[in-house]
C-alpha positions as CSV (number, residue, x, y, z in Angstrom):
1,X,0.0,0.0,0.0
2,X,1.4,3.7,-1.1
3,X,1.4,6.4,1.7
4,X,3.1,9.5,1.5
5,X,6.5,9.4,3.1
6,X,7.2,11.7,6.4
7,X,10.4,13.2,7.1
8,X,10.8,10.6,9.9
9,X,11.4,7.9,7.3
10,X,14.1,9.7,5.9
11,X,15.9,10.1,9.5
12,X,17.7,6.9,9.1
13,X,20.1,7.4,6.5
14,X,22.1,10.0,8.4
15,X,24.5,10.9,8.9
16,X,26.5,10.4,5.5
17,X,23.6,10.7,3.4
18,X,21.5,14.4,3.5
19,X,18.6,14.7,1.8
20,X,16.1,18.1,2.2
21,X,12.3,17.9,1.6
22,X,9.6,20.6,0.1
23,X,6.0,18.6,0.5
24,X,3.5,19.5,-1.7
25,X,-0.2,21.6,0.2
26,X,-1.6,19.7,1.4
27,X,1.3,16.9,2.0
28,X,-1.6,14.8,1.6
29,X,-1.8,15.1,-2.5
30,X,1.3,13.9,-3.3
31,X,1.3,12.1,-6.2
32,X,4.5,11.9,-7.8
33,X,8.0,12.3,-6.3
34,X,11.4,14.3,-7.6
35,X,14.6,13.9,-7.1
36,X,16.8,16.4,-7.3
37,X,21.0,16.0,-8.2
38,X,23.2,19.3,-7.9
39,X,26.0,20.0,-10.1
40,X,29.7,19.6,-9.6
41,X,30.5,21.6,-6.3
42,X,27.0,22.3,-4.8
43,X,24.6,20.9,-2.1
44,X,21.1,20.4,-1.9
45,X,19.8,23.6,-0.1
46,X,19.8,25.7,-3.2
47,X,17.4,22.8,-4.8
48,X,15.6,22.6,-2.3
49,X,14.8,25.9,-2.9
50,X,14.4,26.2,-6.3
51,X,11.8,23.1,-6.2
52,X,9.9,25.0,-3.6
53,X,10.5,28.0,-6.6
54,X,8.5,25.6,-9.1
55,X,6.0,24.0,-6.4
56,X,4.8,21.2,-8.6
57,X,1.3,20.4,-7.5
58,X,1.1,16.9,-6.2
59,X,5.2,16.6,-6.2
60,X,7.5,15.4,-3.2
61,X,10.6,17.3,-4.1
62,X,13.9,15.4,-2.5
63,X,16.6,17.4,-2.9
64,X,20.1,15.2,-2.5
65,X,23.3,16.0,-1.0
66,X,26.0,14.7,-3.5
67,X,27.9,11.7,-2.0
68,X,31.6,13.2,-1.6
69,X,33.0,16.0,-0.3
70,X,34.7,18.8,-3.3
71,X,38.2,20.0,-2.0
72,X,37.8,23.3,-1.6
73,X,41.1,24.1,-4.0
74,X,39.2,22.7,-6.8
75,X,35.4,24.6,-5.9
76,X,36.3,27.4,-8.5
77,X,35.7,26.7,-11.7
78,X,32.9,24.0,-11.5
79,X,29.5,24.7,-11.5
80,X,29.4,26.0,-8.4
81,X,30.2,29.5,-10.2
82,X,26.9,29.8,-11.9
83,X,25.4,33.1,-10.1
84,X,22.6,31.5,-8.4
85,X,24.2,28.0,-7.0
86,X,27.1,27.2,-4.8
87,X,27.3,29.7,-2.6
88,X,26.8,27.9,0.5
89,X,30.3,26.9,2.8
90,X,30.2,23.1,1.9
91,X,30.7,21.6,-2.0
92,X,30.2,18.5,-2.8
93,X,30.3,15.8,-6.1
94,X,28.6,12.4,-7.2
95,X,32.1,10.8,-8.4
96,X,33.9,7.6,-6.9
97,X,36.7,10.1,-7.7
98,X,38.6,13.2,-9.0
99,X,40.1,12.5,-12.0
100,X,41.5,14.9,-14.7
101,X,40.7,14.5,-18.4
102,X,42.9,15.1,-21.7
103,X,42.6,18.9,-21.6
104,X,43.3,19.2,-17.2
105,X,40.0,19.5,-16.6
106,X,37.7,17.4,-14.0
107,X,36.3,14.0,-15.7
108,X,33.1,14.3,-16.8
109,X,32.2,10.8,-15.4
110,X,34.7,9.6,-12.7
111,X,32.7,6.7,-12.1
112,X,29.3,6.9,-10.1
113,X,29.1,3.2,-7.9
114,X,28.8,4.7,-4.7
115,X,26.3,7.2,-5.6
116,X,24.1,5.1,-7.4
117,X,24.6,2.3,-4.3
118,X,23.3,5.1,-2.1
119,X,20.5,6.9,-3.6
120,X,19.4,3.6,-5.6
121,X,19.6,1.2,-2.3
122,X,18.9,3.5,0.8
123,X,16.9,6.6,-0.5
124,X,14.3,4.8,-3.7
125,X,14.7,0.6,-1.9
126,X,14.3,1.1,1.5
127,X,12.3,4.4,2.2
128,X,10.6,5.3,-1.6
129,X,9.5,1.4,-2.5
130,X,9.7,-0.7,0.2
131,X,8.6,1.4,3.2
132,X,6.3,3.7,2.0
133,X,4.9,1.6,-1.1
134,X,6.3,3.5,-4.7
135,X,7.1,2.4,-7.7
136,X,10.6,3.4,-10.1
137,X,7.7,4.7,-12.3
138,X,6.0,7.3,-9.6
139,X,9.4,9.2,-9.1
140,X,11.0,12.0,-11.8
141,X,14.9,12.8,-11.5
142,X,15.9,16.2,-12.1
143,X,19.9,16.6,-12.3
144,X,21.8,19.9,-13.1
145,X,25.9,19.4,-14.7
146,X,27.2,16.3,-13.3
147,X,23.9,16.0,-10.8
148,X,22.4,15.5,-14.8
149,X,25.1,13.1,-15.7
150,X,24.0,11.2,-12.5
151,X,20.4,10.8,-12.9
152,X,21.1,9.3,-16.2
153,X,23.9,6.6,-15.2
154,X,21.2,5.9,-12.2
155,X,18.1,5.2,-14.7
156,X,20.8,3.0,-16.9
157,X,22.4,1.4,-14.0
158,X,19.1,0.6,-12.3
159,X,17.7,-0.6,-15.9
160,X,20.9,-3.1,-15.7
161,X,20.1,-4.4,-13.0
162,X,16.8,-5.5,-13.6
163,X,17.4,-6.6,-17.1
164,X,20.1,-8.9,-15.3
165,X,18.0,-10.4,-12.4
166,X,15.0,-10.9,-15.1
167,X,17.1,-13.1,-17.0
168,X,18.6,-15.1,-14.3
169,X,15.1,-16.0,-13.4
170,X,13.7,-16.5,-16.8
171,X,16.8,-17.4,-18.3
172,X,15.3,-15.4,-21.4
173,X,14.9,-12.2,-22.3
174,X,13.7,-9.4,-19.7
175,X,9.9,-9.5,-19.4
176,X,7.5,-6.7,-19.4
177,X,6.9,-6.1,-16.1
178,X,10.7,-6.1,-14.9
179,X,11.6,-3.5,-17.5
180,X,8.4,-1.3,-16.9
181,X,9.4,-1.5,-12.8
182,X,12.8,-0.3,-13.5
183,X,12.0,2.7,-15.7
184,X,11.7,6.2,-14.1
185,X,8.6,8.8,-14.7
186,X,11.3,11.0,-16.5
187,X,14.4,12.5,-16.4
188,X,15.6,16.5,-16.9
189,X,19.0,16.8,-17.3
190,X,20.6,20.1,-17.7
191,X,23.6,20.7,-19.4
192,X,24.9,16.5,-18.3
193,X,27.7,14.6,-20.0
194,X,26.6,11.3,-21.4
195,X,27.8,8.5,-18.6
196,X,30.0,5.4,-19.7
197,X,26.1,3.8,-18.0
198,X,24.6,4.7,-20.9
199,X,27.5,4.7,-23.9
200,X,28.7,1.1,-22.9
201,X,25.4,-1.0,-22.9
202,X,25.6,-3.7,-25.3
203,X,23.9,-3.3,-28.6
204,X,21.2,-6.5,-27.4
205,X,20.6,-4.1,-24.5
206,X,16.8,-2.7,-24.7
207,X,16.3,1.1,-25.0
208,X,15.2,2.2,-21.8
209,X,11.3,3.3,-21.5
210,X,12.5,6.2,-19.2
211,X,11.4,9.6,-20.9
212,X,14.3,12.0,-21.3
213,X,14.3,15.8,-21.8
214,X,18.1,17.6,-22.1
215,X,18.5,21.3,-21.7
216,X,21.4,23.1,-22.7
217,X,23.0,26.5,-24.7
218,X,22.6,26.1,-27.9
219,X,26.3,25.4,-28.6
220,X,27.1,23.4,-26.0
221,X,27.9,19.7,-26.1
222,X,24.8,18.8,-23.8
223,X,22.9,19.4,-26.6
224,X,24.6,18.5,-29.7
225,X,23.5,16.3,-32.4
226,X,26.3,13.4,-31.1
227,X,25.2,13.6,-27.5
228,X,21.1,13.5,-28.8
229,X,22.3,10.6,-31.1
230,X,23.6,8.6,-28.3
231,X,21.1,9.1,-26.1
232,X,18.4,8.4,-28.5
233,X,20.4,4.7,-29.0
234,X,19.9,4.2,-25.2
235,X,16.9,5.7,-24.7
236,X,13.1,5.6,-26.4
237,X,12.1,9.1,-25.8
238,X,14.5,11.8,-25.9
239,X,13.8,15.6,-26.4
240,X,16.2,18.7,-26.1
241,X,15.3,21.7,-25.3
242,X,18.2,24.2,-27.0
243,X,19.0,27.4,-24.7
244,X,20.0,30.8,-27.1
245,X,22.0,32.2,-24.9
246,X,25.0,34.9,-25.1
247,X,28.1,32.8,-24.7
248,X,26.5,29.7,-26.4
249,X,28.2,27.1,-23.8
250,X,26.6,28.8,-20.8
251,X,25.2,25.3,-19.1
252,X,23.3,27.5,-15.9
253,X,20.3,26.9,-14.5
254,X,17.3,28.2,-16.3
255,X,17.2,32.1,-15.7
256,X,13.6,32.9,-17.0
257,X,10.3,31.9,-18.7
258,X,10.9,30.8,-22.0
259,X,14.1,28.6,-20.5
260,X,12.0,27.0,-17.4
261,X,8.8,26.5,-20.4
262,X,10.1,23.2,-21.9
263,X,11.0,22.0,-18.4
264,X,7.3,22.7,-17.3
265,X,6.3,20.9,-19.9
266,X,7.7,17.9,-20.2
267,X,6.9,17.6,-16.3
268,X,3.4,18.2,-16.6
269,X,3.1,15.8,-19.1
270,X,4.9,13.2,-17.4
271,X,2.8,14.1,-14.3
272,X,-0.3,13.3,-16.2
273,X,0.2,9.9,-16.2
């Protein structure tokens, strides 16, 4: 039986996992719940207050502390500098690790097992499903720079999983009901990198049921025509929402109407069912 989760549920995965909450009014008709991943170098208090910003009717918003702590040598320069986010005395990340790429800057995707252990395990398991009764397909993931890159390797990895305990009890291909339980209510992803999660699946693998929407300056690399092309091989439903925006790599946070419209729509649409 679904019931609407308390913040006393939530008490038990402290102390190295934070998570903050914005209930919908009345708590009572909540209907859906999102996740919320910050970028590179954040923490959750500024999403928590941008999802109590966008008040989705019927939405639990969980905003969730990334899983490592940033060294604060390395806190300029990553996301945290966009105007609105970061500015709080603690930085975090959802890597296993630091790792520089070709061109000396941080790895894109350094590798997100622990992250996905914790939020996948502890926050949707044990409190989301099997204490207070919801399904993969109730909760939406909402992930800003490498908080975007997570909430994709999390729908893949969780996908994975299920594909590969379907088949060791059917010793066939995944049925219907294991893929549709492992599939999110959607995904926005603002300005992400493509994980290896999503880039390495074998060619046999399904395409994964979870809707997709990608938001990004126009010339940036989130949205490109490679990075749509290999998320549309991994995934059934992909859409893009293109940003025209000064300096055309500018990966913020949406800053005004016509940037938050696509956003609002692909939510309400994905709240409608």
């Amino acid at each position: 039986m679904t019931r609407v989760p308390t913040e006393d549920d939530f008490k038990g995965l402290g102390p190295d996992f934070t998570v903050a909450l914005h209930f919908p009014d009345p708590p009572a008709s909540t209907t859906a719940i999102m996740l919320l991943f910050h970028g590179l170098g954040d923490a959750e208090s500024p999403f928590a207050a941008f999802a109590r910003a966008v008040n989705l009717p019927g939405v639990l918003a969980i905003a969730v502390r990334g899983t490592s702590v940033l060294p604060q040598s390395l806190v300029a320069g990553t996301d945290a500098d966009d105007a609105s986010f970061g500015q709080g005395p603690q930085h975090f990340h959802w890597g296993d690790d630091l790792r520089l790429d070709g061109t000396g800057q941080l790895d894109d995707d350094p590798g997100f097992d622990t992250a996905v252990q914790r939020v996948d395990s502890r926050l949707i398991q044990d409190v989301l499903i099997t204490k207070c009764g919801w399904r993969y397909d109730d909760i939406l993931l909402f992930g800003f720079g490498q908080g975007g890159t997570f909430a994709l390797a999390l729908a893949a990895r969780v996908a994975a999983r299920a594909e590969t305990a379907s088949k060791s009890i059917t010793d066939g291909s995944p049925s219907s009901k294991q893929t549709a339980d492992s599939s999110f209510k959607g995904i926005v992803a603002i300005g992400p990198a493509v994980p290896s999660a999503v880039t390495g699946a074998p060619t046999s693998a399904p395409r994964l049921a979870t809707p997709v929407l990608v938001c990004g300056a126009a010339g940036g690399e989130a949205v490109s025509d490679e990075t749509q092309g290999m998320l549309r091989r991994r995934f059934t439903s992909v859409e893009v929402a293109a940003w025209r925006r000064p300096n055309d790599e500018d990966n913020g946070m949406p800053r005004n109407r016509a940037e938050m419209l696509p956003i609002m729509q692909f939510l309400a649409k994905r709240l409608q069912r």
